[in-house]
N, CA, C and O atoms as a GROMACS GRO file, in nm:
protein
  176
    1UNK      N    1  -0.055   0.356   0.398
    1UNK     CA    2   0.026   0.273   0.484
    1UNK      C    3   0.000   0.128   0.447
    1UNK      O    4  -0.116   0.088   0.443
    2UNK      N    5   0.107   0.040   0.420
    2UNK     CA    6   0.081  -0.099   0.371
    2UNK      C    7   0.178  -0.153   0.509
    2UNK      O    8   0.279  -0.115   0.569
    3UNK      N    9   0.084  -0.263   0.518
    3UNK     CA   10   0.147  -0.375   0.632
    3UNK      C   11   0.125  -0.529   0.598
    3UNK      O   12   0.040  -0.588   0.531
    4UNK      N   13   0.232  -0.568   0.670
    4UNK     CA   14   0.198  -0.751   0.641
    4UNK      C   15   0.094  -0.801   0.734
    4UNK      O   16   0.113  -0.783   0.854
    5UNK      N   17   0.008  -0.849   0.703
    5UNK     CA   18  -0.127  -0.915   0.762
    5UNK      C   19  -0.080  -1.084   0.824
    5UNK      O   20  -0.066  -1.130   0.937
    6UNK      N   21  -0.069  -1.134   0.695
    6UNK     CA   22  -0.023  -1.268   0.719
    6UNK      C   23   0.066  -1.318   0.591
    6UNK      O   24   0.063  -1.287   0.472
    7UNK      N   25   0.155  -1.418   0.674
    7UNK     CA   26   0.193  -1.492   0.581
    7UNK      C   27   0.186  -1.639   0.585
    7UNK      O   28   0.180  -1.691   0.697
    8UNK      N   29   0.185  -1.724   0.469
    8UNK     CA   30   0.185  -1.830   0.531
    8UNK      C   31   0.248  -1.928   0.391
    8UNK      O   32   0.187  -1.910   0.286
    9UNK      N   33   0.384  -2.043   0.389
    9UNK     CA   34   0.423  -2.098   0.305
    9UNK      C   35   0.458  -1.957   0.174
    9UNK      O   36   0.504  -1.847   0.205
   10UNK      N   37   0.424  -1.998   0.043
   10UNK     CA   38   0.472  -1.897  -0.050
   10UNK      C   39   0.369  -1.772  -0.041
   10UNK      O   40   0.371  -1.692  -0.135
   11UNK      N   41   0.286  -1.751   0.059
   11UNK     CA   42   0.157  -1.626   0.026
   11UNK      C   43   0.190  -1.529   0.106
   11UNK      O   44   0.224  -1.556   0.221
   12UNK      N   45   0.188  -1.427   0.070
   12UNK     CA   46   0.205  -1.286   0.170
   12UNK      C   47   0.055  -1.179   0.168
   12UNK      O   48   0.035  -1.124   0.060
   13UNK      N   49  -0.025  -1.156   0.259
   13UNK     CA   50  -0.127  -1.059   0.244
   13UNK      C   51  -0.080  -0.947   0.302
   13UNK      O   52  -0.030  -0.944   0.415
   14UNK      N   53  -0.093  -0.867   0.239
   14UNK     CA   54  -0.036  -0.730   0.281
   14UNK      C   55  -0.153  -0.636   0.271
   14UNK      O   56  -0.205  -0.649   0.160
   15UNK      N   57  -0.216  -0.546   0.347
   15UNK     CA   58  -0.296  -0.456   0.331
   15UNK      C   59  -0.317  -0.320   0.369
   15UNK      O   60  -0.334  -0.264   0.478
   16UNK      N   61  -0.309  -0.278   0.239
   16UNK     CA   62  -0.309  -0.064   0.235
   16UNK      C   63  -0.431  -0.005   0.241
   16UNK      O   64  -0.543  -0.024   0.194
   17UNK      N   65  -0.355   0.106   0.343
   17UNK     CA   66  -0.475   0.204   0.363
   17UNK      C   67  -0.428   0.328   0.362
   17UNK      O   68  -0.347   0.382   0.436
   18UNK      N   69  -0.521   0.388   0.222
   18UNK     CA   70  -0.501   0.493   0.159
   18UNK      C   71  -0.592   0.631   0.249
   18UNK      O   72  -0.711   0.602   0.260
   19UNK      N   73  -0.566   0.732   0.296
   19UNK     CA   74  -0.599   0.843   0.348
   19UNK      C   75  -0.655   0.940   0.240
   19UNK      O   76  -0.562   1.009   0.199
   20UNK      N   77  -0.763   0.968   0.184
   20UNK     CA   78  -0.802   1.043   0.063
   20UNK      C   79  -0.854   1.152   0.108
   20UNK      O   80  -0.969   1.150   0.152
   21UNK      N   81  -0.759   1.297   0.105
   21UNK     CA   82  -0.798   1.427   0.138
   21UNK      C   83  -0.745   1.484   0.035
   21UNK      O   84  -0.662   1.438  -0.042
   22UNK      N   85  -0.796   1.589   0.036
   22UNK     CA   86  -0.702   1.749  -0.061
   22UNK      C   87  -0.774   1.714  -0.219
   22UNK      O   88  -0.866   1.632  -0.212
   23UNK      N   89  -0.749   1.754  -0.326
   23UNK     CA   90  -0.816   1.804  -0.421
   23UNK      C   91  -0.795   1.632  -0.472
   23UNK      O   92  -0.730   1.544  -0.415
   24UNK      N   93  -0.890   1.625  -0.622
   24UNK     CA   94  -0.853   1.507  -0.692
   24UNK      C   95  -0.762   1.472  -0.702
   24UNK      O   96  -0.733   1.366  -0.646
   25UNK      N   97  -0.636   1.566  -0.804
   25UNK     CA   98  -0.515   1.575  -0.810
   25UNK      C   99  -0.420   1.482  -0.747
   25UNK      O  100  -0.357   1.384  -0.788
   26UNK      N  101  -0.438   1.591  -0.551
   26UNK     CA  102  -0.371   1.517  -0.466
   26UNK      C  103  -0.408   1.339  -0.419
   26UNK      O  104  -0.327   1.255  -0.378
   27UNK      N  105  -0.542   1.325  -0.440
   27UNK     CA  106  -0.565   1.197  -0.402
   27UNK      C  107  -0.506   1.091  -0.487
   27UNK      O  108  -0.450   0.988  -0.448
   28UNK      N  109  -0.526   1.132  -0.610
   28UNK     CA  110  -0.427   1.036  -0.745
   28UNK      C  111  -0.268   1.004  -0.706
   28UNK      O  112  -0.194   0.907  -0.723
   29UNK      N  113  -0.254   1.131  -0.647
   29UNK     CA  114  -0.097   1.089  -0.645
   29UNK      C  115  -0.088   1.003  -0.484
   29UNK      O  116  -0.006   0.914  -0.463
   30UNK      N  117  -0.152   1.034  -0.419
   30UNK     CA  118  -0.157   0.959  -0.257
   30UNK      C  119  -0.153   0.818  -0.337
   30UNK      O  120  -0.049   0.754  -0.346
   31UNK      N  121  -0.254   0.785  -0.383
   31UNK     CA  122  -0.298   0.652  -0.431
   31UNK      C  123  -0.196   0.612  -0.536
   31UNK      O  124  -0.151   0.497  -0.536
   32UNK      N  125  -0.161   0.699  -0.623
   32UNK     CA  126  -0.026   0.588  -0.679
   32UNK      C  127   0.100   0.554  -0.606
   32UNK      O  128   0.171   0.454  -0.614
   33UNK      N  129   0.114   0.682  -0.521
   33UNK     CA  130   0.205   0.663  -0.423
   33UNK      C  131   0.242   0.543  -0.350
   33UNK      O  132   0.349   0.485  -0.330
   34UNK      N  133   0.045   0.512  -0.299
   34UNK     CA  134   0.098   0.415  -0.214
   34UNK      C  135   0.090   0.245  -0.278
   34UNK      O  136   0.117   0.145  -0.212
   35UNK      N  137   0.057   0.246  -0.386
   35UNK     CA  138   0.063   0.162  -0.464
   35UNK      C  139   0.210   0.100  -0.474
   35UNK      O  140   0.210  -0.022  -0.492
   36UNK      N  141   0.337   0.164  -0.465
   36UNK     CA  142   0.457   0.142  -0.460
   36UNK      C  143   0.476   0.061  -0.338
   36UNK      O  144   0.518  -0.055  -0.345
   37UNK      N  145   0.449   0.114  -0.233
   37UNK     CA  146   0.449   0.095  -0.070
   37UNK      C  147   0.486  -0.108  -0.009
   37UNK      O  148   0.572  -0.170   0.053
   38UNK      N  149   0.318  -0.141  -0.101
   38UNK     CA  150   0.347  -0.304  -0.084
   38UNK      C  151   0.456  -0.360  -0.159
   38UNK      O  152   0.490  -0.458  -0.092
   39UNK      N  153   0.533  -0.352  -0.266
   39UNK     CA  154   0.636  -0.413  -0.321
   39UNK      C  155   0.702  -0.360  -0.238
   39UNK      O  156   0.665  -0.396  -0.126
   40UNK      N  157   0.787  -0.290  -0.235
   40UNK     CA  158   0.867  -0.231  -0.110
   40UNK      C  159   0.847  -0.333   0.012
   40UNK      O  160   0.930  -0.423   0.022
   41UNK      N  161   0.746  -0.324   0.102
   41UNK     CA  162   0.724  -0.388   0.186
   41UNK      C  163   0.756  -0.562   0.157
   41UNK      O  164   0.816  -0.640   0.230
   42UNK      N  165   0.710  -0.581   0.058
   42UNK     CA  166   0.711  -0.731   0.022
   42UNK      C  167   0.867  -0.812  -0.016
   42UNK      O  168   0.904  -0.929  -0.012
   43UNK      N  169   0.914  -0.717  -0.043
   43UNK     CA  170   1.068  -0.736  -0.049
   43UNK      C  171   1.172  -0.712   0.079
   43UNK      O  172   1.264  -0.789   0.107
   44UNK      N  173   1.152  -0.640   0.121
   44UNK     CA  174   1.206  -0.683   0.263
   44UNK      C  175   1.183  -0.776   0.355
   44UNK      O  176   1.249  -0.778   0.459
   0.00000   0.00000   0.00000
């Protein structure tokens, strides 16, 4: 889950929090997953 923290003038902090369960595998893909999440967010 990524959210906007603060912004302020040209800076945006946005900060993700990744949930790491289920095999390696699954955690790799959680985590690239949510790697997408903040651009997304940051553009709207």
């Amino acid at each position: 889950m990524a959210k906007i923290i603060a912004r302020k003038n040209n800076e945006l902090t946005i900060q993700v929090t990744i949930k790491l369960t289920g095999s390696l595998l699954e955690m790799e893909n959680t985590i690239l997953d949510s790697c997408y999440e903040p651009g997304c967010l940051a553009t709207t």
